[in-house]
C-alpha positions in Angstrom: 18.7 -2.8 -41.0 16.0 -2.8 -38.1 15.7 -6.4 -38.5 19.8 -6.6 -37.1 18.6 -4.0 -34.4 15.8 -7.0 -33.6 18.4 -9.6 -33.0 20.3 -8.2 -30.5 17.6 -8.5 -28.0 17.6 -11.8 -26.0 14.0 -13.2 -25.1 14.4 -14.4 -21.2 12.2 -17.0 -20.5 11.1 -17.3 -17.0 9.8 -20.5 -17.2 13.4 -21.8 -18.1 14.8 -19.3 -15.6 12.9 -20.8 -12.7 14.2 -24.4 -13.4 17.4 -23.8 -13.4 17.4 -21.5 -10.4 15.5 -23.2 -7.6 15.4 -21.0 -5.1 13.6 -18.6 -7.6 11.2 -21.4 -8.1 10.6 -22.3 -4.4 9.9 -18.5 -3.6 7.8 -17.4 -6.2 6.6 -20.4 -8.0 2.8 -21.5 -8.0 3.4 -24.4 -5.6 5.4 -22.7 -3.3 2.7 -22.5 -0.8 2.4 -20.4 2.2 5.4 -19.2 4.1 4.1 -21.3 7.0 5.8 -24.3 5.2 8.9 -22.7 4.4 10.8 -21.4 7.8 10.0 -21.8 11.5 7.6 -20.1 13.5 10.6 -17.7 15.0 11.9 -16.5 11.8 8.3 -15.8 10.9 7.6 -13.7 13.6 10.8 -11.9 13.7 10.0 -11.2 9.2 6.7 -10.0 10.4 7.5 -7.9 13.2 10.7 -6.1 10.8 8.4 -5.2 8.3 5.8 -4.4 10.1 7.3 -2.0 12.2 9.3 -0.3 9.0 5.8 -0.1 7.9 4.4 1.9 10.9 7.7 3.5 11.4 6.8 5.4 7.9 3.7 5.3 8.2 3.6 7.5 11.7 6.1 10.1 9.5 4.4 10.6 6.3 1.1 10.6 8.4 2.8 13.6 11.1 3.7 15.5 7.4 0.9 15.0 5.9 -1.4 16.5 9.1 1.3 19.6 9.5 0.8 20.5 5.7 -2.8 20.4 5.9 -3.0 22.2 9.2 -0.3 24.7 8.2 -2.3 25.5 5.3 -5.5 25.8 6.8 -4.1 28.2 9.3 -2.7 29.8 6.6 -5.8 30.6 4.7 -7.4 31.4 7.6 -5.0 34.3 9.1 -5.3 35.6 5.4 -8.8 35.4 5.2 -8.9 37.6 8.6 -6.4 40.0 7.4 -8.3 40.5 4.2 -6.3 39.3 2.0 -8.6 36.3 0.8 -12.5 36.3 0.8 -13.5 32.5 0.6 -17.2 31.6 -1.1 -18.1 29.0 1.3 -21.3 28.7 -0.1 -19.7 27.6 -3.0 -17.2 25.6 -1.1 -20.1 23.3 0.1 -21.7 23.1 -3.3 -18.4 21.6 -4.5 -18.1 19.6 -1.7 -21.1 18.3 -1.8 -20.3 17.4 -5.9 -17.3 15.7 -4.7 -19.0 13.3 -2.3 -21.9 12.5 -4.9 -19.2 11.6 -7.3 -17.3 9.7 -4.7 -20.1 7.9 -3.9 -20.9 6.6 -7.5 -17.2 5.8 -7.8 -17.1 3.9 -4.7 -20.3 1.9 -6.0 -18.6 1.2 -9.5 -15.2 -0.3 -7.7 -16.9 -2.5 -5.0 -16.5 -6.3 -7.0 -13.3 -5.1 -7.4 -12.5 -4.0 -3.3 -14.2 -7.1 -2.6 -11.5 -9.3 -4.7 -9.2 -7.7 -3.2 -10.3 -8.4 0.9 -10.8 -11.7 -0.1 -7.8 -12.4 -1.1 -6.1 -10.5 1.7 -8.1 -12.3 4.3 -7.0 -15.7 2.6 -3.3 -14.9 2.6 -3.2 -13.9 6.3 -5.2 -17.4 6.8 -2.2 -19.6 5.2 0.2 -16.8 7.2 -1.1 -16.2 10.0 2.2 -16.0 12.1 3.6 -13.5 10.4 0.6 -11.6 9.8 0.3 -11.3 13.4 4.1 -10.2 13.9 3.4 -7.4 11.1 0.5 -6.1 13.3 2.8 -6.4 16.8 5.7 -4.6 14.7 3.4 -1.9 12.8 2.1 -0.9 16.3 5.1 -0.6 17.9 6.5 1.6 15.0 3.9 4.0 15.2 4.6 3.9 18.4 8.2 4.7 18.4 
């Protein structure tokens, strides 16, 4: 019986899918190429600048909500602390703070080949695009900006 249950699965083969569907093939295929050979220097810019903007846009929100949380809290902790309500080890905060940078440290030193990889192949795609890598910066400023 769990050999019917196999059959009714269909195996989708990209390979095949991206023949018959050309544009799927042109956008995502190995020789598509950079972008810089696919639309005009205007349409480039304007992709750039749209994404980059909704890119800085969120990024200036989540960053505001993020700073309120972590200031709200602090000031939390530290009206309760003055009140009486909490009594806070620093000395112990700094030992585990202090922990938490060694280990961050060593972990920082393990991932390096693989941070490296990484900037080098971000510095290479902004090469081949460099149009709309330059509109993404103009539009990410001006949405954290707005």
């Amino acid at each position: 019986e769990h050999d019917s249950d196999d059959d009714s699965y269909e195996v989708l083969d990209l390979t095949e899918y991206a023949r018959r569907h050309h544009w799927w093939n042109r956008l995502f295929g190995r020789n598509s190429g950079p972008i810089v050979e696919k639309y005009s220097v205007a349409t480039q810019i304007v992709m750039g600048g749209v994404t980059g903007w909704c890119a800085g846009f969120l990024f200036q929100k989540v960053g505001k909500l993020a700073a309120t949380a972590v200031g709200g809290g602090f000031l939390l902790l530290q009206i309760a602390s003055h009140s009486g309500y909490v009594q806070v080890d620093w000395k112990r905060v700094e030992k585990d703070v202090n922990k938490a940078k060694k280990q961050l440290k060593k972990r920082a030193n393990k991932a390096a080949p693989e941070i490296n990889t990484l900037i080098e192949e971000s510095t290479e795609f902004i090469k081949q695009n460099i149009v709309v890598s330059s509109g993404f910066v103009g539009g990410f400023l001006l949405g954290l900006a707005s």
